[in-house]
KOLGU-4560 file (N, C-alpha, C; in nm, 3 decimals, padded with zeros to 5 digits):
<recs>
<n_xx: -00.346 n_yy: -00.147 n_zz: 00.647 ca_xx: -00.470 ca_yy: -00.108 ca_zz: 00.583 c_xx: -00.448 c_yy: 00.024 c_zz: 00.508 mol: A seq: 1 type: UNK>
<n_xx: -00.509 n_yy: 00.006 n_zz: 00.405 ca_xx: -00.452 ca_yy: 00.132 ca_zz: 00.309 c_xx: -00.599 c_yy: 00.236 c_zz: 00.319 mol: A seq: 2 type: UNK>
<n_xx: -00.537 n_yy: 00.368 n_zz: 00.263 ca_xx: -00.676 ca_yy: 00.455 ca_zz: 00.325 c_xx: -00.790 c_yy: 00.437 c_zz: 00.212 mol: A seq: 3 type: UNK>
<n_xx: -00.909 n_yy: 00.455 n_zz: 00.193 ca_xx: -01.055 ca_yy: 00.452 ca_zz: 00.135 c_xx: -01.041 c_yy: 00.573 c_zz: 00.028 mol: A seq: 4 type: UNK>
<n_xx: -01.042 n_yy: 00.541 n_zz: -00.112 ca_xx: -01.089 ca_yy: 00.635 ca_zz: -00.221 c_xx: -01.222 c_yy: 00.616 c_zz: -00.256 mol: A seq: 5 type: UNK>
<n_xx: -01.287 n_yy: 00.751 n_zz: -00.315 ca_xx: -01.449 ca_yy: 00.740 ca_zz: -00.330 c_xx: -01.417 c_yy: 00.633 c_zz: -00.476 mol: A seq: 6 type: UNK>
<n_xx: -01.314 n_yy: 00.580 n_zz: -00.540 ca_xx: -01.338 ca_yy: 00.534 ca_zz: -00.684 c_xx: -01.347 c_yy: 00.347 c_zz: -00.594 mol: A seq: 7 type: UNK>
<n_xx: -01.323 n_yy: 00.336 n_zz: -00.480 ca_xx: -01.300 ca_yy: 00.200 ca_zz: -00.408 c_xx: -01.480 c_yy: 00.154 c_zz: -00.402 mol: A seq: 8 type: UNK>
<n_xx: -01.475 n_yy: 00.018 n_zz: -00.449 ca_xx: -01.630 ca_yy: -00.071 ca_zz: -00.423 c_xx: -01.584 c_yy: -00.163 c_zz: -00.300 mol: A seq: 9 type: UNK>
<n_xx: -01.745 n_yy: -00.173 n_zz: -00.173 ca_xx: -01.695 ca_yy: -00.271 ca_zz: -00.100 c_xx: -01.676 c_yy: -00.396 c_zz: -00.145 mol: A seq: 10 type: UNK>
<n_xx: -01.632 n_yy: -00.496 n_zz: -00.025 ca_xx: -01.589 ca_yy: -00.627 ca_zz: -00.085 c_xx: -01.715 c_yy: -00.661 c_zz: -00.149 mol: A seq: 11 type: UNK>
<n_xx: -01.795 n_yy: -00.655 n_zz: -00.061 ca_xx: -01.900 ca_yy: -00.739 ca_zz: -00.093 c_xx: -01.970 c_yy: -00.722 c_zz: -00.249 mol: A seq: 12 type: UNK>
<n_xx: -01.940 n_yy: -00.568 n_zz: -00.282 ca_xx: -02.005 ca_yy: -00.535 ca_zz: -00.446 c_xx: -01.881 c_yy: -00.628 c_zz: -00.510 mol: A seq: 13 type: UNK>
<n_xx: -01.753 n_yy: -00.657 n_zz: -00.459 ca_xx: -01.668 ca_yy: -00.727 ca_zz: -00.535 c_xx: -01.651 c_yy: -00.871 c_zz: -00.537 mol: A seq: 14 type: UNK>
<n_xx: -01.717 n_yy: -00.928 n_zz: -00.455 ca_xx: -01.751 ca_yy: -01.058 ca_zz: -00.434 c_xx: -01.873 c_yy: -01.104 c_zz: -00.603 mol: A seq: 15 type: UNK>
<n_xx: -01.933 n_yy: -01.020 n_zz: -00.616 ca_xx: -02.034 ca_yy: -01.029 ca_zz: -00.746 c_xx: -01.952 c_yy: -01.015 c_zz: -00.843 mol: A seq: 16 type: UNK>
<n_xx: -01.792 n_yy: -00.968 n_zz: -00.872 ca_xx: -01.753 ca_yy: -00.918 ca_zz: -00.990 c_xx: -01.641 c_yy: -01.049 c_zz: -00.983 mol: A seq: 17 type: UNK>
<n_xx: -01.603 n_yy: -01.118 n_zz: -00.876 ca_xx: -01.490 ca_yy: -01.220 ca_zz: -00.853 c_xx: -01.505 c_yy: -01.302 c_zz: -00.922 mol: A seq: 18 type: UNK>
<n_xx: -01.607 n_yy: -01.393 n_zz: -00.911 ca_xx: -01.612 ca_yy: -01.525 ca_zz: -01.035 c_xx: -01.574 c_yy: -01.482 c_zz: -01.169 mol: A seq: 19 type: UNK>
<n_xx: -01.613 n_yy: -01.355 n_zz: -01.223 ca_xx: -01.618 ca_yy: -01.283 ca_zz: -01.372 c_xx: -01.425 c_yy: -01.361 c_zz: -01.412 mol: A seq: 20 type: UNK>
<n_xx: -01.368 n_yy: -01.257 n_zz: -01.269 ca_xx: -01.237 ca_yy: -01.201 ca_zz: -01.280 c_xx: -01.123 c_yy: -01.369 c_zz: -01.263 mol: A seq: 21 type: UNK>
<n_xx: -01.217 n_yy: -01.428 n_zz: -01.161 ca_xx: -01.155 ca_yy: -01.541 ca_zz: -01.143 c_xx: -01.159 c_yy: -01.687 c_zz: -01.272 mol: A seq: 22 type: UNK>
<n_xx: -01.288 n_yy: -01.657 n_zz: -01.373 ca_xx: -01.321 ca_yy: -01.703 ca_zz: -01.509 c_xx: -01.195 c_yy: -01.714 c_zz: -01.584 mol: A seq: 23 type: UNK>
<n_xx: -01.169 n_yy: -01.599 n_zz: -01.623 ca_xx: -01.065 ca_yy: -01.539 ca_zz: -01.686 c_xx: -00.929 c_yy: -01.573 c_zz: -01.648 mol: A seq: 24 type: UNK>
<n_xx: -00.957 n_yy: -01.627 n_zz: -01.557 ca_xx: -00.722 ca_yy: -01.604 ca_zz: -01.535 c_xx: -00.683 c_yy: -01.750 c_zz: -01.566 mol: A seq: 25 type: UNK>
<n_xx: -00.605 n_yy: -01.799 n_zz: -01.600 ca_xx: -00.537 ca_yy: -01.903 ca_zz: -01.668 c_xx: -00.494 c_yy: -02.012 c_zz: -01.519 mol: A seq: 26 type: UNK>
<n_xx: -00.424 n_yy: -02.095 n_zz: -01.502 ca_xx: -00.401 ca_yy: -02.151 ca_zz: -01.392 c_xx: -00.223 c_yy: -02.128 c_zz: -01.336 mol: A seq: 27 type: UNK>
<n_xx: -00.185 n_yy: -02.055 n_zz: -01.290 ca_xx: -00.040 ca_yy: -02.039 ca_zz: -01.325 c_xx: 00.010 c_yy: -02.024 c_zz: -01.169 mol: A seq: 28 type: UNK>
<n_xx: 00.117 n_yy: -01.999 n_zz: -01.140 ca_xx: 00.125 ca_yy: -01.963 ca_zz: -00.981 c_xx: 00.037 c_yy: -01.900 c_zz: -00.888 mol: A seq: 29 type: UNK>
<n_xx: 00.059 n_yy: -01.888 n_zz: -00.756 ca_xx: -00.011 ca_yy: -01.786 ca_zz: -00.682 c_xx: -00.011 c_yy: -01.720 c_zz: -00.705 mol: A seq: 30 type: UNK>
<n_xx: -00.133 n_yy: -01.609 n_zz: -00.644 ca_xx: -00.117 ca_yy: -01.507 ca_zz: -00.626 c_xx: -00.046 c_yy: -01.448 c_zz: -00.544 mol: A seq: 31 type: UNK>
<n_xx: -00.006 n_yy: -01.313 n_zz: -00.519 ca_xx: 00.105 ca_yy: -01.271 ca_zz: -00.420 c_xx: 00.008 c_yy: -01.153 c_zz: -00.360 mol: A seq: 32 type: UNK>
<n_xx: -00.053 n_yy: -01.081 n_zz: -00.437 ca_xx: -00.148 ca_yy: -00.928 ca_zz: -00.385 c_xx: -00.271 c_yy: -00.982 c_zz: -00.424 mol: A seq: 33 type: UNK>
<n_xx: -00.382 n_yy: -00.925 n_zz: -00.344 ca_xx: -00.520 ca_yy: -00.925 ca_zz: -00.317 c_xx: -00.594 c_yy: -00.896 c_zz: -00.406 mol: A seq: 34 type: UNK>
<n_xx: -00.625 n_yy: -00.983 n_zz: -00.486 ca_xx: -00.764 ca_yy: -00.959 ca_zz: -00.595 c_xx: -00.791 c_yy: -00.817 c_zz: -00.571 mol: A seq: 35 type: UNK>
<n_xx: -00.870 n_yy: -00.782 n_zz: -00.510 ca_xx: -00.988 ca_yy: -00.674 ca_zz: -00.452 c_xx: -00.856 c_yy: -00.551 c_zz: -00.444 mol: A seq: 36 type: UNK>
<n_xx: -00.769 n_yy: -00.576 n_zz: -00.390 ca_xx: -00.638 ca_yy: -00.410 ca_zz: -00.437 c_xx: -00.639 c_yy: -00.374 c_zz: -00.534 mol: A seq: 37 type: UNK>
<n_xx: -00.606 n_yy: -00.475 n_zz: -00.686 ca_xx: -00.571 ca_yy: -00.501 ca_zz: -00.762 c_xx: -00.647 c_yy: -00.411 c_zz: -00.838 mol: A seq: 38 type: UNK>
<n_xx: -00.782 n_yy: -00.449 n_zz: -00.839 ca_xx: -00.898 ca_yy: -00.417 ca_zz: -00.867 c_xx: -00.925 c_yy: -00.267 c_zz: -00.879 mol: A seq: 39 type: UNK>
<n_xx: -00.922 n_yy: -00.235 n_zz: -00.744 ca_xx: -00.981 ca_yy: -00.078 ca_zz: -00.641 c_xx: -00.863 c_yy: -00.039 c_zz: -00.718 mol: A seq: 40 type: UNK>
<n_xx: -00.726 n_yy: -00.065 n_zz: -00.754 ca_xx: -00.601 ca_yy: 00.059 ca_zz: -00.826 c_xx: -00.653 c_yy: 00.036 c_zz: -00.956 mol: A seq: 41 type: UNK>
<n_xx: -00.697 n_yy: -00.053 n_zz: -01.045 ca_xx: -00.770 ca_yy: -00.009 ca_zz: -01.203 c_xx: -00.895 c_yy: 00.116 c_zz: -01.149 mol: A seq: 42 type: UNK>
<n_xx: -00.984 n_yy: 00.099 n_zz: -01.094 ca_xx: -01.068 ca_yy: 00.177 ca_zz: -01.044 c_xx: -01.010 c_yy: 00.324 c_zz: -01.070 mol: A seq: 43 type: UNK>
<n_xx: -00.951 n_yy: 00.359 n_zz: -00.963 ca_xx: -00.856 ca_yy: 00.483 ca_zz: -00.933 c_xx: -00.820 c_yy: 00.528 c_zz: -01.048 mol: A seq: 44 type: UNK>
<n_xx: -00.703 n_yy: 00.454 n_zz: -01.090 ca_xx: -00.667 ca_yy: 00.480 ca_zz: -01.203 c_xx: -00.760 c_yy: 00.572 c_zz: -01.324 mol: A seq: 45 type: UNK>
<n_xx: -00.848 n_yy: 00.447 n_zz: -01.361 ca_xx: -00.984 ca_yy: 00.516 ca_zz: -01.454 c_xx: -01.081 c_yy: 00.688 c_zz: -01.434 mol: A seq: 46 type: UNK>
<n_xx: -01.083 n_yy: 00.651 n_zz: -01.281 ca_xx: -01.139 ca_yy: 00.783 ca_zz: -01.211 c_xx: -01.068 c_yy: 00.907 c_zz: -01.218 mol: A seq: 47 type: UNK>
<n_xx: -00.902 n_yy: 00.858 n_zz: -01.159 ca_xx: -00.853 ca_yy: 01.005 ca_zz: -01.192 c_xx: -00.774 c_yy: 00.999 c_zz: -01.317 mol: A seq: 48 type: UNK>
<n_xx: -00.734 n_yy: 00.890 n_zz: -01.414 ca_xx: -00.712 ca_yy: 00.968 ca_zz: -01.554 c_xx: -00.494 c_yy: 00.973 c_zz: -01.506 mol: A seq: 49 type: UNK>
<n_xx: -00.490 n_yy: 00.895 n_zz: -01.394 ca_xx: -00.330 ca_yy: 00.907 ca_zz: -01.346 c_xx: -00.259 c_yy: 00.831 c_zz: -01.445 mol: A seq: 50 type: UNK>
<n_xx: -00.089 n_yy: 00.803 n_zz: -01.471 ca_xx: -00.063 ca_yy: 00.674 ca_zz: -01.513 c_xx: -00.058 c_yy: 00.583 c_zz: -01.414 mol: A seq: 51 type: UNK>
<n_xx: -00.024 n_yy: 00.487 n_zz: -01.451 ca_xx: -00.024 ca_yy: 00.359 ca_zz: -01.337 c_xx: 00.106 c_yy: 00.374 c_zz: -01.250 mol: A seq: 52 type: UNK>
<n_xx: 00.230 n_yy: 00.457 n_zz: -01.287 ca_xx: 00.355 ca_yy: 00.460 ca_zz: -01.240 c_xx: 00.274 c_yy: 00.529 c_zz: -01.101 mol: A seq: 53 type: UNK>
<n_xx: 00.232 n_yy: 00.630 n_zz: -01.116 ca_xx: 00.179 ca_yy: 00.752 ca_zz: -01.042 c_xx: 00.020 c_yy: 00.662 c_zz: -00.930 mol: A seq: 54 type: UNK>
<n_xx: -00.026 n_yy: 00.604 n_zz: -00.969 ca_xx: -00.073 ca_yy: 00.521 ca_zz: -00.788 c_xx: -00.010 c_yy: 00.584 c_zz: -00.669 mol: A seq: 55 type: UNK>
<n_xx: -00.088 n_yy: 00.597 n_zz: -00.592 ca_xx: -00.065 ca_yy: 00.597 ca_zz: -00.440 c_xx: 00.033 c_yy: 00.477 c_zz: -00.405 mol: A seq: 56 type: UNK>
<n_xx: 00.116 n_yy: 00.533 n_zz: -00.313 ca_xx: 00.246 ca_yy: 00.373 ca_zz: -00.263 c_xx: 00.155 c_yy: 00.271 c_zz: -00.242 mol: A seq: 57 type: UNK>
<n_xx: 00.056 n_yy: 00.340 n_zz: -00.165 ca_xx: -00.023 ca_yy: 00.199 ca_zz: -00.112 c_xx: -00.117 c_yy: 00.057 c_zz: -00.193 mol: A seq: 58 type: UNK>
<n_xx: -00.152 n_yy: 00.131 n_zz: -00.334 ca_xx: -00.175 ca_yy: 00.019 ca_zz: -00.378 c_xx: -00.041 c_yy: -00.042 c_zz: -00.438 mol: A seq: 59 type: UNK>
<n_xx: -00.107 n_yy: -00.215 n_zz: -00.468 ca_xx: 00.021 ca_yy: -00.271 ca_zz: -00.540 c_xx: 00.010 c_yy: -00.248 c_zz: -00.652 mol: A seq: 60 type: UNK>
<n_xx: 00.160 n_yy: -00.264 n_zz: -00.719 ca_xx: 00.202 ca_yy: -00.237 ca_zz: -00.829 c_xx: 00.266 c_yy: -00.360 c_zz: -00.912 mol: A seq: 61 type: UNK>
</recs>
């Protein structure tokens, strides 16, 4: 379990944004990392203005 940033929405606000996200994606292999990580590191990202190299280990990359 990775630790809680104030830029993180619970699941449940992300459960309303999933169909949007799940609309959109093409049909291609699995997935390997968690929608909702995926997500919460664009979040972050936007909030603090980081590059994407620079994420916390803990989200995926």
């Amino acid at each position: 379990m990775r630790k809680q940033y104030s830029s993180d929405i619970t699941r449940e606000q992300f459960e309303q944004i999933r169909p949007l996200l799940e609309s959109a994606r093409k049909h291609t292999k699995s997935r390997t990392v968690d929608l909702y990580e995926v997500f919460c590191a664009i979040l972050y990202l936007l909030k603090s203005g980081c590059q994407w190299r620079m994420l916390p280990g803990e989200f995926p990359k």
